[in-house]
N, C-alpha and C positions, 0 to 999 in steps of 0.2 A: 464591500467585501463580496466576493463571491464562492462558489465550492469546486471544486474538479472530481469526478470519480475516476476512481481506478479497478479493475478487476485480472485479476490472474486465477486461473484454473489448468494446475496440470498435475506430473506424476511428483507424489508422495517426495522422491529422492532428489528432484531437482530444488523441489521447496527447502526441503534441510540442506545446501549446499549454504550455509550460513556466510561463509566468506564473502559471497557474491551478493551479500543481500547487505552487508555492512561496509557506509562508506571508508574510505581511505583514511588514515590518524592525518591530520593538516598537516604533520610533519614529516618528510620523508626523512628514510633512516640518514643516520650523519654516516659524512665521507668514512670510507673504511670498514664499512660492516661488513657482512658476511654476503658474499653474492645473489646467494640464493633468496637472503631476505630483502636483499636490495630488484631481483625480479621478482617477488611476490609484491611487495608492493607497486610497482610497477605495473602487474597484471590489474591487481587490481583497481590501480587508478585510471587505467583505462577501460577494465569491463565493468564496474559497479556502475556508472553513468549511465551505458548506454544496455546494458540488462536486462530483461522485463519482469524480472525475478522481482515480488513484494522487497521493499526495504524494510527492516527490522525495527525504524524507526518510520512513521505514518509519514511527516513533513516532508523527508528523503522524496520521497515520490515526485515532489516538484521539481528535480534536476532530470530524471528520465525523457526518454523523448517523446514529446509533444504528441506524437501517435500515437501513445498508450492511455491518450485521456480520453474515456469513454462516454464522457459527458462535464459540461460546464451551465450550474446553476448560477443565479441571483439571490434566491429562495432559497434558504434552509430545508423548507417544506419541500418542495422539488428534487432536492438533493434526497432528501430522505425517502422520497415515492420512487425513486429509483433504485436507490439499495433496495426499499421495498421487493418492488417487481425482482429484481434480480434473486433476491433470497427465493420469492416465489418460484422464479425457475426453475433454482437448481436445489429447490428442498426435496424432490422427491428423490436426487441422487445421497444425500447426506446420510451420513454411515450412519449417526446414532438418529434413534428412533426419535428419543428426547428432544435432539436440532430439529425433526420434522414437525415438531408442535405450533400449530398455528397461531394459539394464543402468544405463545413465545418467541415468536417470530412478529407477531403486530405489538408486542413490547420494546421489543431492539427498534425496530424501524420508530416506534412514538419516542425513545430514548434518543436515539438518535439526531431526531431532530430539535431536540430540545441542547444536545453537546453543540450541532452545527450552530442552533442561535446563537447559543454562546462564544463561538470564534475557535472553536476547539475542533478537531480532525474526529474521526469516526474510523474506525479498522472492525471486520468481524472478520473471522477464517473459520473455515468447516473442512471435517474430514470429510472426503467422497467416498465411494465406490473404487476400487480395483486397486491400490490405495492409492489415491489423489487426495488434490488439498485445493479450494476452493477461497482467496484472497480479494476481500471487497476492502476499497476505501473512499474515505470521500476525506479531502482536503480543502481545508479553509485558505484562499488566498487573497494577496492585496494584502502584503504584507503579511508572512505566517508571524502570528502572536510571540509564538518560543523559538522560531526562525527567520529572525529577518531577511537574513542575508541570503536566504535561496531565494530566487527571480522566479516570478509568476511563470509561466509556462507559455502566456498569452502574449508575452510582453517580447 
């Protein structure tokens, strides 16, 4: 097994564009529906893939494209020095006071690495500054546990 990280940071409004963040029903609508919902699905089967928008589900992240992986661990421990660092980052822009706790910040990242040992994903999000939103994740792959069927990124 290995991890993949993902990070997105941007404005408040694009992140709640929830449509875009949730993939397509497996099923397209049947013959005869209403147009309109026969092109939203449609939209969306083709931009929830290739989007850079956090998926609403952690695992989703493994169909995105291959250029949005910001890092590929072996080590759980690695994966997690890297959300690490990155929280370190961008703590000084995080809106609440509370996210800027450092104790609570070397909590999530030792939490964390104990999820990644486990074969399980890791997601944190923070509010930013001006309002933005701040999407870390690290994904377990080589086969996702509760996803098999999406393909490694590597592969």
């Amino acid at each position: 097994m290995h991890h993949h990280g993902y990070l997105w940071a941007g404005p408040k409004d694009r992140f709640d564009q929830e449509a875009l963040r949730r993939p397509p029903h497996p099923e397209p609508p049947p013959a005869g529906s209403r147009p309109e919902l026969i092109r939203r699905y449609r939209e969306v089967a083709a931009e929830f893939p290739a989007s850079d928008l956090p998926p609403l589900e952690t695992a989703y992240w493994l169909i995105k494209p291959r250029s949005l992986v910001r890092g590929t661990w072996e080590e759980a421990k690695e994966a997690a020095t890297w959300l690490g660092e990155r929280l370190a980052e961008y703590a000084p822009r995080f809106a609440s006071e509370t996210d800027r706790d450092t104790v609570r910040l070397a909590r999530a990242v030792n939490a964390a690495a104990e999820r990644l040992r486990s074969g399980a994903d890791v997601s944190y999000g923070f509010y930013l500054e001006r309002p933005a939103y701040l999407s870390l994740a690290v994904v377990a792959c080589s086969l996702h546990r509760a996803h098999a069927e999406l393909a490694c990124p590597e592969t």
